[in-house]
C-alpha atoms as a printed R data frame, in Angstrom:
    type eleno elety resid chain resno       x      y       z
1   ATOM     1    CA   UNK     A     1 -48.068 54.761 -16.193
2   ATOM     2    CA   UNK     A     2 -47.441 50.774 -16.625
3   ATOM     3    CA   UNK     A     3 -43.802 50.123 -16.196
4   ATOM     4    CA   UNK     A     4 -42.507 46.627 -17.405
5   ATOM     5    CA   UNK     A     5 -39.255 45.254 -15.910
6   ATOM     6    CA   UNK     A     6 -37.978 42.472 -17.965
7   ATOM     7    CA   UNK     A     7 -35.361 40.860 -15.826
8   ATOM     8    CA   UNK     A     8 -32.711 38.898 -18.220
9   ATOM     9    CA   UNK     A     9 -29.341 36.761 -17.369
10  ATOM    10    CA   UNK     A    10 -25.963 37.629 -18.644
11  ATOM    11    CA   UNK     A    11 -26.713 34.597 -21.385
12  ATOM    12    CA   UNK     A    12 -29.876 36.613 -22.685
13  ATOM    13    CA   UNK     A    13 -32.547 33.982 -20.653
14  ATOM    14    CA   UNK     A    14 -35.702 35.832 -19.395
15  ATOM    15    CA   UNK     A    15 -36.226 34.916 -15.908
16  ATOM    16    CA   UNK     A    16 -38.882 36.936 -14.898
17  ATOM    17    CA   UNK     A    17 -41.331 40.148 -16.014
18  ATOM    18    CA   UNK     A    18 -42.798 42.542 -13.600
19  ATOM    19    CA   UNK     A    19 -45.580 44.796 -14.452
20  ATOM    20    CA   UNK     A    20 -46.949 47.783 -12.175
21  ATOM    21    CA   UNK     A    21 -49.034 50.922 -12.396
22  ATOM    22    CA   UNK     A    22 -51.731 51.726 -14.420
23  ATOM    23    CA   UNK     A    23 -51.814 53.318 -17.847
24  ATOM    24    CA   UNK     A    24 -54.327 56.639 -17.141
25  ATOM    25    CA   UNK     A    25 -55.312 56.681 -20.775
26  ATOM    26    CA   UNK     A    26 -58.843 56.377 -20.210
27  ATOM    27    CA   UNK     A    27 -61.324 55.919 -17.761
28  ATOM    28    CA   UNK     A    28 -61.572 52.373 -16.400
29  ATOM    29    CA   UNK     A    29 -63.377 50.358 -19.086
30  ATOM    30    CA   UNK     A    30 -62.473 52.697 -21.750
31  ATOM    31    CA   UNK     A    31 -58.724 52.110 -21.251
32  ATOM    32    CA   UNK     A    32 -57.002 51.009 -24.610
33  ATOM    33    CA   UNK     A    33 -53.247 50.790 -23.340
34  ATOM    34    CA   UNK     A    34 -54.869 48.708 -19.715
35  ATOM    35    CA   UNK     A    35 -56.747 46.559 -21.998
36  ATOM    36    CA   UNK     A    36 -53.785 45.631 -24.639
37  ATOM    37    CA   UNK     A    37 -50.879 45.486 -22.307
38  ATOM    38    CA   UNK     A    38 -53.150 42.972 -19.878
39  ATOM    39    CA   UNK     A    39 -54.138 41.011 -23.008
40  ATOM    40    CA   UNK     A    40 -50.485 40.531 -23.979
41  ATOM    41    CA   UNK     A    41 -48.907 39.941 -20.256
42  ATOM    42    CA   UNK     A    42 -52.122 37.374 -19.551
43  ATOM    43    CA   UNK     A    43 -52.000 35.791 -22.834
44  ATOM    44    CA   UNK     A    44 -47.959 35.124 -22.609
45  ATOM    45    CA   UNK     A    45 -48.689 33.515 -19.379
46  ATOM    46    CA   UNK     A    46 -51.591 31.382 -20.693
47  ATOM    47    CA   UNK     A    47 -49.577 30.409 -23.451
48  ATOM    48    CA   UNK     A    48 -46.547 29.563 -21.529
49  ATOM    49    CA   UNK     A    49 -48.695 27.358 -19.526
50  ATOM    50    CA   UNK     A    50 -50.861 25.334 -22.204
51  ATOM    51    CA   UNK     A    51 -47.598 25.344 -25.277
52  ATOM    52    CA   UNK     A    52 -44.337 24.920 -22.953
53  ATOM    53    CA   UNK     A    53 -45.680 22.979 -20.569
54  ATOM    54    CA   UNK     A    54 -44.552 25.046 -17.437
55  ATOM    55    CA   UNK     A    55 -46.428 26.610 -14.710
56  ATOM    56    CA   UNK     A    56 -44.383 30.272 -13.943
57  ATOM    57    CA   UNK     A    57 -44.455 31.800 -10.389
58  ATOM    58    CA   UNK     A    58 -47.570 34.029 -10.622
59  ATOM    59    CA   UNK     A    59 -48.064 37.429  -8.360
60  ATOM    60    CA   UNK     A    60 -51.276 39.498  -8.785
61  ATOM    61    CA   UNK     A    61 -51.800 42.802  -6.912
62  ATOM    62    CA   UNK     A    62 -55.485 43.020  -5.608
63  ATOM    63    CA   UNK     A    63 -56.308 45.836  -7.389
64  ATOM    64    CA   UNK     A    64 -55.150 45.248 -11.057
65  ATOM    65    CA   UNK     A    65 -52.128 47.421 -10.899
66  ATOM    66    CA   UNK     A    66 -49.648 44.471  -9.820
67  ATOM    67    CA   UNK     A    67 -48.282 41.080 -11.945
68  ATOM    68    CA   UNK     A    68 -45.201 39.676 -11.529
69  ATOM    69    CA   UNK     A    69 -44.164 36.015 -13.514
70  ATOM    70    CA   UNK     A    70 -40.902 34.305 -12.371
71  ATOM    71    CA   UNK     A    71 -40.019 31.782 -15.213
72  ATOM    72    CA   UNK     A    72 -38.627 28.573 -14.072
73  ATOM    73    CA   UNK     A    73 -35.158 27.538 -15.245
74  ATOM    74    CA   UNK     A    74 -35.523 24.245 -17.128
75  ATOM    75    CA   UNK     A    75 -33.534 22.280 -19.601
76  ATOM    76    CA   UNK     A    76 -36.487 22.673 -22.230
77  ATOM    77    CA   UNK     A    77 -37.457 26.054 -21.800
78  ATOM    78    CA   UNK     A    78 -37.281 27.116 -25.501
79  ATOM    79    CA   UNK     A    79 -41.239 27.470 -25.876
80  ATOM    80    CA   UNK     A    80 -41.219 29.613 -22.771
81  ATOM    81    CA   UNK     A    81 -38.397 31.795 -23.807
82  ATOM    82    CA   UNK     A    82 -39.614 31.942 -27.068
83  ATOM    83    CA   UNK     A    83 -43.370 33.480 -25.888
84  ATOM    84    CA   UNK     A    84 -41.823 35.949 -23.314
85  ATOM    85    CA   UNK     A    85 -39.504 37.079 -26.197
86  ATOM    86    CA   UNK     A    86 -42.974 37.476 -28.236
87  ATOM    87    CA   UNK     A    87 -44.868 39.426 -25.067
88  ATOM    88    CA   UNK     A    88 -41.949 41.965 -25.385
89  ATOM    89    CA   UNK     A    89 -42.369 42.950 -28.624
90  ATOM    90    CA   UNK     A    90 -46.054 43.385 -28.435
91  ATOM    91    CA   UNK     A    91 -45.491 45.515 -25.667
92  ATOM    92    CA   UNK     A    92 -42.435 47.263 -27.057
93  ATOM    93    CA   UNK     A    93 -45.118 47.743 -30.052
94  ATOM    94    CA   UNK     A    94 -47.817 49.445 -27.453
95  ATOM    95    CA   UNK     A    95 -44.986 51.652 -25.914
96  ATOM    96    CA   UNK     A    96 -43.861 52.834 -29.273
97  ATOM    97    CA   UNK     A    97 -47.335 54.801 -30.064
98  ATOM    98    CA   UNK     A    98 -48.478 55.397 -26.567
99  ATOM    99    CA   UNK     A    99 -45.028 55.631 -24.927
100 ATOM   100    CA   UNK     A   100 -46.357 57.833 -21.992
101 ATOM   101    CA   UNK     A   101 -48.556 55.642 -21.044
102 ATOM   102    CA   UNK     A   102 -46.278 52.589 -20.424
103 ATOM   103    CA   UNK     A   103 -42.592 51.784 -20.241
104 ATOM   104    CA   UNK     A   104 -40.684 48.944 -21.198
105 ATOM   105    CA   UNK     A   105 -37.469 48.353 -19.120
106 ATOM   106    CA   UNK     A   106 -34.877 45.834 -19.742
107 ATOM   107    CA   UNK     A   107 -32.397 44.592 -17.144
């Protein structure tokens, strides 16, 4: 199973997102839930990069199963906040029709 731990402050601000696990839905490949839930994550962090104009703290596991992206507290981080608040609810929308196969956790 993928579990996703958004981490959030009191004030609502998404500081970071940690994703770990694999999804077992399919053999490696063939893996619908791996496949969408790496799109989103990698595309949010692409995006975050080229649109806000912010470079997160990036950490990748070796064998796929790890990613963890620490958002950096800025006075301008509307754009960021704004795509991680997007990544969520394309994940949220995975989890909702394949729900044992990842798990979205809010903190």
């Amino acid at each position: 199973m993928i579990k996703v731990i958004i981490n959030k402050q009191s004030n609502g601000r998404i500081t970071s997102f940690e994703m770990t696990g694999h999804a077992d839905y399919a053999e490696h490949g063939k893996d619908l839930v791996c496949a969408g839930a790496s799109a989103v994550s990698f595309g949010a962090v692409n995006a975050i990069i080229a649109l806000a104009g912010m470079t997160p703290d990036i950490q990748q596991g070796t064998d796929g199963g790890y990613l963890k992206v620490s958002i950096p507290e800025s006075d301008n981080d509307y754009d960021a906040q704004l795509i991680v608040q997007a990544m969520i609810v394309s994940l949220q929308t995975i989890e909702k029709d394949y729900g044992q196969h990842i798990k979205i956790i809010l903190k």
